[in-house]
N, C-alpha and C positions, 0 to 999 in steps of 0.2 A: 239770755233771758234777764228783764230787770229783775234785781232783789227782792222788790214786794211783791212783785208778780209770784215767783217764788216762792215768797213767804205767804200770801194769798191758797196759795194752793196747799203747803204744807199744815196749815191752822186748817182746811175746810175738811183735808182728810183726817185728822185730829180731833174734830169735833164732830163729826159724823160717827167714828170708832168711839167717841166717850159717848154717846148717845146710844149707840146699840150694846155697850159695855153694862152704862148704867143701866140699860132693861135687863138685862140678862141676870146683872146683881139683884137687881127688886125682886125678879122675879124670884130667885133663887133663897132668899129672905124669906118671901111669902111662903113657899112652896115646903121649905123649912117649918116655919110655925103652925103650917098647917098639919106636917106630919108629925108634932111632936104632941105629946099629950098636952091634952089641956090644964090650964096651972100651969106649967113649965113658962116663967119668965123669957122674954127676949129682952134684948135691950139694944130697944129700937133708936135712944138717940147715940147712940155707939156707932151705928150705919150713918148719923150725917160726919159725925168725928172721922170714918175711914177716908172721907172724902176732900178734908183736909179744907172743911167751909169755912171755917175762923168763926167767929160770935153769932151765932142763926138762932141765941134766943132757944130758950126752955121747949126745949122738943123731946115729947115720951111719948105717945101715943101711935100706931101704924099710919092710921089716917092721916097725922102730921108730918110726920114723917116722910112718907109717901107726897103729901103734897110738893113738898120742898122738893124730891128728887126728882118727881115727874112736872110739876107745870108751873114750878114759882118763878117767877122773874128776878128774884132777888137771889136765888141762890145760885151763885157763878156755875158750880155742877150738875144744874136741873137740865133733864132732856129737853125741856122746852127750850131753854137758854141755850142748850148747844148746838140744836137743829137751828134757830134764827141766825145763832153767828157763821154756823157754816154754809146755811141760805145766804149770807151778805158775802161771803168770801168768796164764794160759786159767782156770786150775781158779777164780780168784777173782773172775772174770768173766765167769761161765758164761751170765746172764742175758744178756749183752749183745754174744755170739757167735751166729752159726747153729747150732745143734745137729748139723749133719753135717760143721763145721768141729771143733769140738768132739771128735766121734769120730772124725775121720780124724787129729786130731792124738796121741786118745790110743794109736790103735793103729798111729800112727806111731810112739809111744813106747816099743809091748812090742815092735815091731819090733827095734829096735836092743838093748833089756833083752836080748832074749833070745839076742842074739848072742853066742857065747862066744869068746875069744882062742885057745881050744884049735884051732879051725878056720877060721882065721882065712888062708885062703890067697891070692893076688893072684886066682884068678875068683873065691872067696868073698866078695872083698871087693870086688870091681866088682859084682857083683851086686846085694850091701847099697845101695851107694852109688847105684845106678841106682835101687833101690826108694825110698830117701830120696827123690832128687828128684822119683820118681813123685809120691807122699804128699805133698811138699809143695807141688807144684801141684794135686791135689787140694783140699790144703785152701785154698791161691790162691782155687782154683774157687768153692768155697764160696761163698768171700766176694762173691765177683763177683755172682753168683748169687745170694745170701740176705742179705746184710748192707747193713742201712738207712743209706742216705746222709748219716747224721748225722755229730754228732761223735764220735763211737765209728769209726764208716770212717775219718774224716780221720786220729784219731792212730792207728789201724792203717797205713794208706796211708804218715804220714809215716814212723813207722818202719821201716818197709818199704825205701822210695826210701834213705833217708839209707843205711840200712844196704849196700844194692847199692850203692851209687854208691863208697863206703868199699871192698867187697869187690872191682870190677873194678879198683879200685888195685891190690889187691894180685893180681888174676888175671893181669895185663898187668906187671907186675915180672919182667925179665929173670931173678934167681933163681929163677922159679917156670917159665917158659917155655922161658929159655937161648936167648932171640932178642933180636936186635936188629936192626933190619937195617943191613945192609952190614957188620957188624962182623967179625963170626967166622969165618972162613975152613974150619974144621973144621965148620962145618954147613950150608955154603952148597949142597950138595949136598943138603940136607934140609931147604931153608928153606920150604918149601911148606907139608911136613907138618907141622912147627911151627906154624906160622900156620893151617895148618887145626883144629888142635887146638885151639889160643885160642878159635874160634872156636865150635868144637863146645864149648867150657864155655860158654860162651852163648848158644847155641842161635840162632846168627847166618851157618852155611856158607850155604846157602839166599837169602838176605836181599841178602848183602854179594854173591854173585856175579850178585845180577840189580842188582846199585849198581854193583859195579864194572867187571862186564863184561870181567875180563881176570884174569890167572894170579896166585898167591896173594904179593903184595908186601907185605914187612912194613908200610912207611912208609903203603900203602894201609888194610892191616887193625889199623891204630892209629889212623889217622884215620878209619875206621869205628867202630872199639868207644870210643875217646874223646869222637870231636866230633860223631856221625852222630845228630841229633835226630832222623832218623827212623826208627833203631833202637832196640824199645823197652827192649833192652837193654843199650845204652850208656849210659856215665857222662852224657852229654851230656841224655841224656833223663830219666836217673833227676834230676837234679838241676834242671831243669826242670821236673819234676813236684814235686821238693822247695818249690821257688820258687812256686809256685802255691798249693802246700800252705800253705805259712810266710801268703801271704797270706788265707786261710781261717779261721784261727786267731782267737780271741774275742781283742779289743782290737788285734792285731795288735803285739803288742809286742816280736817277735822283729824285726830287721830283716835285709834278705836282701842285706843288701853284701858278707859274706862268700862267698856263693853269688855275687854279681857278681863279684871279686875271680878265683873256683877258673876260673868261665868264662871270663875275658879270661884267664888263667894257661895254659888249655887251647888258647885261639886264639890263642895269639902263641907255643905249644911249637914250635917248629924240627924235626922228625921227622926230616927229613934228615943234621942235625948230632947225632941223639943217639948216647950211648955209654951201655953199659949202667949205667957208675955216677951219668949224668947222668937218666938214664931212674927209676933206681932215686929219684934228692934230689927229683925231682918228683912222683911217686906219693907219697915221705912226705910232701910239702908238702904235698900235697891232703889224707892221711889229718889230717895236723894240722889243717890246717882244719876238716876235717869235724869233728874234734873240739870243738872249740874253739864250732860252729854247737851241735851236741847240747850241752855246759856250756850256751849258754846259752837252748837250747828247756826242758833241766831247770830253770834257774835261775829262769824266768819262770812255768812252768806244773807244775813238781814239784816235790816236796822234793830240792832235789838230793845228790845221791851220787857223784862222779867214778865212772866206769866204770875199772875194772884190765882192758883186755883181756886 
């Protein structure tokens, strides 16, 4: 397989995952502010900071906010901008998709094209964002489904995991949540439905109360969505699956210490003792790592290009 071929396919699973990542977080924000009393501050330009946009300009408001994630062209992390890129990476590897991967992705695309900011209201926009993540399990499906166990799966698969395991860093970041537990005294009356919500962006409420068997504790439902390898939606698994992958790989020349490293990082965290800005130095430590893992999956098997998130 050429390089960019390769590398074609690992950015198109990568930007399909940050697009159903990104719904799942809006939504999860929303769903948040809704259940919290009114008055209780958000701070809605915190959620473009988790995403690591660089300069996007004086953004406070949800509506704003909300624009930039769901449909601006200018912001590298908007669903719209991630669906078009992974629409152009798909388009130059058509032979080497399923064909109903393919059309669920394109008409995942005029989906959101056709969305205008005119009508752009919080159910218009839950709405959108439920139908992305429909779509992009669908096209999940596909793959499952129709796509040959070859090397075209692996570096789908890999970019895939690397990119979830990246995005529940930033789902599980106390700016995007506003939990920690034990901390807040002002949401301690609401700390359930907090955590339940984390949870519903991962499609993990279900999972975690036949694991946990008891009422929604944050220090519980972190150490579900971080360490619980047998949630397939935890960091814990996504990056496990990374680990499996990286060994798959022709010559194996990537080596997976770094991925040893983020693991032991994750099993010696202290849940107990965290504060939301401590909560906050360790999810960037992971995202830099993961950085640092993708430099050098590109450096050995693409033509590399640092990624500008």
């Amino acid at each position: 397989m050429l390089s960019r071929v390769a590398e074609h396919l690992y950015w198109m699973a990568r930007y399909i995952e940050r697009a159903e990542a990104t719904a799942r977080l809006a939504i999860a924000a929303s769903d948040t502010i809704l259940d919290m009393p009114v008055g209780v501050p958000y701070d809605w330009d915190s959620l473009i900071q988790v995403f690591g946009s660089g300069d996007s300009g004086p953004v406070v408001s949800e509506v704003e906010v909300m624009e930039q994630l769901v449909l601006s062209l200018e912001h590298p992390g908007s669903i719209r901008v991630s669906i078009a890129s992974a629409r152009e990476n798909a388009r130059v590897t058509r032979d080497l998709i399923p064909k109903d991967a393919w059309i669920a992705l394109n008409e995942l695309h005029g989906l959101v094209e056709r969305q205008s900011f005119a009508r752009f209201d919080r159910s218009t926009r839950i709405r959108l964002l439920k139908q992305v993540i429909s779509n992009c399990r669908l096209w999940h499906g596909c793959l499952v489904a129709s796509q040959a166990r070859d090397l075209s799966f692996l570096f789908l698969r890999l970019g895939d995991r690397l990119e979830h395991a990246d995005m529940v860093s930033r789902l599980v970041d106390p700016r995007v949540t506003q939990m920690v537990p034990g901390i807040s005294a002002r949401w301690s009356s609401y700390e359930a439905i907090g955590w339940q919500n984390l949870l519903s962006a991962l499609g993990g409420v279900e999972l975690y109360r036949h694991s946990a068997r008891n009422r929604m504790r944050g220090i519980d439902v972190l150490d579900f969505v971080l360490r619980n390898e047998n949630f397939p939606q935890s960091m814990a698994a996504a990056l496990a699956r990374v680990d499996r992958l990286l060994t798959q790989l022709p010559h194996q020349r990537v080596s997976t210490d770094l991925l040893d490293s983020i693991v032991d990082g994750l099993t010696k965290l202290d849940l107990k003792c965290l504060t939301p800005d401590l909560l906050t130095q360790n999810m960037d430590w992971v995202q830099q790592r993961l950085l640092t893992l993708h430099g050098n999956i590109s450096s050995e098997y693409f033509f590399f290009q640092p990624n500008n998130r």
